[in-house]
C-alpha positions in Angstrom: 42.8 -100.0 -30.6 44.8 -100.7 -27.5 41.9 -102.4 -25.7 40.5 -105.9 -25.1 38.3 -107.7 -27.4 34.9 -106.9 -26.9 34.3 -110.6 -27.8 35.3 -111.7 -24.3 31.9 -111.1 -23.0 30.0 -110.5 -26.3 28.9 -113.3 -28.7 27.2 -112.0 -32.1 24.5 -113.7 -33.5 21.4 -113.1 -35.9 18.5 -115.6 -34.7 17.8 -115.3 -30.6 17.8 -118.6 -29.2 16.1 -119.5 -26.0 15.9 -116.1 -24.3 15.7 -115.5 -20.0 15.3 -112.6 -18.4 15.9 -108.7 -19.3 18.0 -107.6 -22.4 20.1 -104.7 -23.5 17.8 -102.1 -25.8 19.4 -100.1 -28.2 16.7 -98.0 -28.9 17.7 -94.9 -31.4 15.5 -91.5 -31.9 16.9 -89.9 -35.1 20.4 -91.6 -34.2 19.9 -90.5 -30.6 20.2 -93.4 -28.0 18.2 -93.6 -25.3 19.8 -93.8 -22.0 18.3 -94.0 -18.0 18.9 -90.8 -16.1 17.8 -91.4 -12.9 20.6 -93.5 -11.5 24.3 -92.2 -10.5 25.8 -93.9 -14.1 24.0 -93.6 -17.4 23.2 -96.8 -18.8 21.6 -98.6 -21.4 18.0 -100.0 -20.3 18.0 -103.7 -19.2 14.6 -104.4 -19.9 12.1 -107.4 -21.0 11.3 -105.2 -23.9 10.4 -101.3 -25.1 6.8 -101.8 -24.4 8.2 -101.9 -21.0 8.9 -98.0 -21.1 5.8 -97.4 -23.3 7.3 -97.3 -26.7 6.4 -98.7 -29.8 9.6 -99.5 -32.1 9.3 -99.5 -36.0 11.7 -101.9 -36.4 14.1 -104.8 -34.1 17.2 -106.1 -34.8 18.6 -108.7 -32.4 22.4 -108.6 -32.4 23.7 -111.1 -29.8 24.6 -111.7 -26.2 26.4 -109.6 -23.7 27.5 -112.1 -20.7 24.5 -113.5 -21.3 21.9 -110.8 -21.8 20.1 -111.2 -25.0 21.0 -107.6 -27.0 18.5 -105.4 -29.6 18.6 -102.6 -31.9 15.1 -100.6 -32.2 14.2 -98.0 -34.2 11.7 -95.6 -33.2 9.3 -92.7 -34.9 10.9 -89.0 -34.8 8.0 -87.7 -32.5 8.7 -90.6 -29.6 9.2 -89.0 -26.1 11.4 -90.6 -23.6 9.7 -92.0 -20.6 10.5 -90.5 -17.4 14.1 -91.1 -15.9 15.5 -91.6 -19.4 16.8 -89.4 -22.3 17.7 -90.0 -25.7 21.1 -88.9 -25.9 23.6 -88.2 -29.2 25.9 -91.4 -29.0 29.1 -88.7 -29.7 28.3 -87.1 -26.3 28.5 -90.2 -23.9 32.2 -91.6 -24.8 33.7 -92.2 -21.4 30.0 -92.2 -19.6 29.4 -96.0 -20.9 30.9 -98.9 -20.1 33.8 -99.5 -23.1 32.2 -102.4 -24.5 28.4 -101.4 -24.2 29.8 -98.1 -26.4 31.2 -100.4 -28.7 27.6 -102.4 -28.7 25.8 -98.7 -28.7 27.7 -98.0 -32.2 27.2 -101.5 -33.7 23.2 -101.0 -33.3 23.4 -97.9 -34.7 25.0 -98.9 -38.0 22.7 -102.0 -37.9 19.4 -99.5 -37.4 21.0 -96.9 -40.5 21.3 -100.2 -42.8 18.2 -101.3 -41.9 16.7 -97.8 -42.5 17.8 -97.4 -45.6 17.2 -100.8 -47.0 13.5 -101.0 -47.0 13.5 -101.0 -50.7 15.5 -102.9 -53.0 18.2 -100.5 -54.6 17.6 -102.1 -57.9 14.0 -102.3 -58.7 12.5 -100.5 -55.8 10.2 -102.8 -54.8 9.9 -103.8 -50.7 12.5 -105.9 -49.3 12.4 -108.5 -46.5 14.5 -109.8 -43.6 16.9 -113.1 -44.1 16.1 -115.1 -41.2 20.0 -116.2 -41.0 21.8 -113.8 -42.2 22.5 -110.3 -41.9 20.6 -109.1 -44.8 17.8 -107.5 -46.9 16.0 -109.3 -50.2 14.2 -108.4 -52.9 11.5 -110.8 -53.5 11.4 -109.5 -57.1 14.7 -109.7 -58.4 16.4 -111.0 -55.7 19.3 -108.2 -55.0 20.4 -108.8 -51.5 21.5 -105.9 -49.4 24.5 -106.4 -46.6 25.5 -103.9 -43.7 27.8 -102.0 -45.6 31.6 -100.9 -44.0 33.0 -97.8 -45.6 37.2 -98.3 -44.8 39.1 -95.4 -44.3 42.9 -94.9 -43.6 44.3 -92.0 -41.3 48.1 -91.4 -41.0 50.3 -90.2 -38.4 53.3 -89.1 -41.0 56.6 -88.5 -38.8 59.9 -86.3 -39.4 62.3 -87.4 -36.9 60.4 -85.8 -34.0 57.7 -84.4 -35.3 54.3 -85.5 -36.7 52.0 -83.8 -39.0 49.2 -82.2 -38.2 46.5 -80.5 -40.0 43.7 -78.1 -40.0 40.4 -79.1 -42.1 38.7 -75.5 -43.1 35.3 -77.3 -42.5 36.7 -77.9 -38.6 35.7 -75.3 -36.3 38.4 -72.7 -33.9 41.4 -74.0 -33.9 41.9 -78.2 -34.0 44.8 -80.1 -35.3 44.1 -83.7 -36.6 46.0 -86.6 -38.5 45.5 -87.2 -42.3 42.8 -89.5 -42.9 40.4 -90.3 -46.1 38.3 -93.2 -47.4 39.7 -95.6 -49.9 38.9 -95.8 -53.6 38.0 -98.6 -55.7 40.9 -100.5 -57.0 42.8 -99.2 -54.2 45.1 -101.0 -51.7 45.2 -99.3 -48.2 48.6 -98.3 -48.9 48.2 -96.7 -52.3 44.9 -94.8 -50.2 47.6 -93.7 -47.6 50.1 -92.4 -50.2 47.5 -90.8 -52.6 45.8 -89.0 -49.5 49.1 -87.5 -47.7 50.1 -86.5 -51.4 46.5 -85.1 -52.2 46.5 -83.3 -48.7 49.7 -82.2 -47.5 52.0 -82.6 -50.8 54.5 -84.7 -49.7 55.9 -88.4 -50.1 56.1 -91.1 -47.2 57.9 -94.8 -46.9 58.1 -97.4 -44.2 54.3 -97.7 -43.8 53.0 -99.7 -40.9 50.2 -100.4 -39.4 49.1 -99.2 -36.2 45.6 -100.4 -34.6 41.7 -100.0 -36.3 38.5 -98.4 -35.1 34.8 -99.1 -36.1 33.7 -95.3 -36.7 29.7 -95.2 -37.0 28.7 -92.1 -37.7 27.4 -93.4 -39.6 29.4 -96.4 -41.2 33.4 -96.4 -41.1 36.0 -98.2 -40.6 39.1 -96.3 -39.5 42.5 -98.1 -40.4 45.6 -96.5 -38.4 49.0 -96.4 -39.9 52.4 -94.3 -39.1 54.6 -93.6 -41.7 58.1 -92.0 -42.0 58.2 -88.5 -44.3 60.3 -89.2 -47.8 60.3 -85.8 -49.6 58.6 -83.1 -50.7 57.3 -79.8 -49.3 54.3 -79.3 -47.6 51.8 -77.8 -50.1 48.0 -77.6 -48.6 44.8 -76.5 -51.3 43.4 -73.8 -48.4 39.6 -75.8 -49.4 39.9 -78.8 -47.8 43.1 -78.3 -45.8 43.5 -74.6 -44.4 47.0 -75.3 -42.8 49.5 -78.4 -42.1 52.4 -78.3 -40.5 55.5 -80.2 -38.2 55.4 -80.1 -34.4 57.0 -82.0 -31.5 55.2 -83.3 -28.8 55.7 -80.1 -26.5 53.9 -77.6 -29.0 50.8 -79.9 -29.8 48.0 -78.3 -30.7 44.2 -78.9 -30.0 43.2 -81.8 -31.2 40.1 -84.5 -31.3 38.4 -85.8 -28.6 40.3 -89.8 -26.7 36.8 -91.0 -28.7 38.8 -91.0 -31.9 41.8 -93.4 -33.2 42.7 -89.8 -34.4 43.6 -88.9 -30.7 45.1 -92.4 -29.6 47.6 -92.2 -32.3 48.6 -88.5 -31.3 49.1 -89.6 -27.7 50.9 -92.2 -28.8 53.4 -90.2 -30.8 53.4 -87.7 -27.5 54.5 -90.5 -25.4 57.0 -92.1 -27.6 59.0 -88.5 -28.7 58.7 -86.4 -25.3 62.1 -87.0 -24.2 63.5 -86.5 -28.2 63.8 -83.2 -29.1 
């Protein structure tokens, strides 16, 4: 996306090292994050630890360093409360309330504390895996299958016709929202076949002169969105009415409702906006 690199004032790591003052908790209820209330800003706690507000995570993750403040994912039971002057909040609801970069750090933990959910047994023999102490990962001290947090890539397509992009309706969306193509790629598949096989598969048409446009780590619960333009080629627009209740051409002065500036969805549509308003 059209931002800085988050890795300007965050450095990743797996193994704390020597560790001063307060840290960043990511602590997640049911994927909701818990966030303090009782200032102006919502914020992430900066705390010496979750005993600090009375709670008792299942499981820790440390994930790095933010300017200098150690960083943790926690994971704790369904039936926690929230101590007073804090909420647990549904990470979707406070884009544009956080910081950009403690977002970012806000969706990494929750990926990290869905992997780490879901890896507690070994997905071959089913017996009880354990931490790596220097890597990323879950083992099986059985048959020794190793688990790795696990990226699920997806492409989504702005497909343009002179001055006009394509826009779609998904029956599953609700009222009355427009959105880009997008899918997840198949095995075997590059990200341009995905891109071709999708716009066909959705709208029915052909595109050329593919390029890229910018990415965005998508975790809900664990995508990776890849943006790319592409120019229309042929074909007639041709939608199943399942999965796709209507597509069709606009121009940047009849755009529709659309997603939310959390998405890459909505940055490539405002970008399109931009770039055609004075081309009709």
């Amino acid at each position: 996306m059209s931002r800085e690199s988050i890795y300007k004032r965050y450095q990743p790591a797996i193994t704390p090292g020597e560790v001063n003052g307060p840290g960043y908790w990511f602590v997640f209820c049911q994927n909701r994050l818990l966030i303090c209330t009782d200032d102006v800003n919502l914020k992430i706690p900066l705390i010496s630890g979750p005993e600090q507000l009375n709670l008792s995570p299942t499981r820790t993750e440390y994930l790095g360093t933010l300017e200098g403040h150690p960083c943790y994912s926690a994971e704790v039971n369904p039936d926690a409360v929230a101590p007073p002057g804090a909420a647990f909040q549904d990470l979707r609801s406070l884009y544009g309330t956080l910081d950009e970069d403690i977002y970012i750090l806000a969706g990494r933990a929750l990926q990290i504390v869905a992997w780490d959910q879901t890896h507690q047994y070994c997905g071959r023999c089913g017996h009880k895996t354990t931490d790596l102490k220097d890597e990323r990962a879950r083992k099986c001290p059985v048959c020794g299958f190793m688990s790795f947090p696990r990226l699920s890539p997806a492409v989504i397509i702005a497909v343009l016709k002179g001055n006009q992009i394509l826009l779609t309706r998904y029956a599953s969306f609700r009222g009355h929202m427009h959105t880009i193509i997008a899918g997840f790629v198949e095995p075997g598949e590059t990200l341009e076949d995905c891109l071709k096989r999708e716009v066909m598969e959705e709208a029915g048409i052909k595109v050329k002169n593919i390029k890229y446009f910018s990415s965005q780590p998508w975790p809900f619960p664990n995508s990776l969105m890849i943006g790319f333009t592409a120019e229309y080629e042929s074909g007639e627009i041709t939608v199943d009415g399942k999965e796709i209740a209507e597509a069709g051409w606009y121009d940047s002065t009849h755009i529709p409702e659309v997603p939310g500036k959390l998405s890459i969805a909505r940055e490539i549509i405002d970008w399109f906006v931009e770039h055609h308003s004075g081309n009709r």
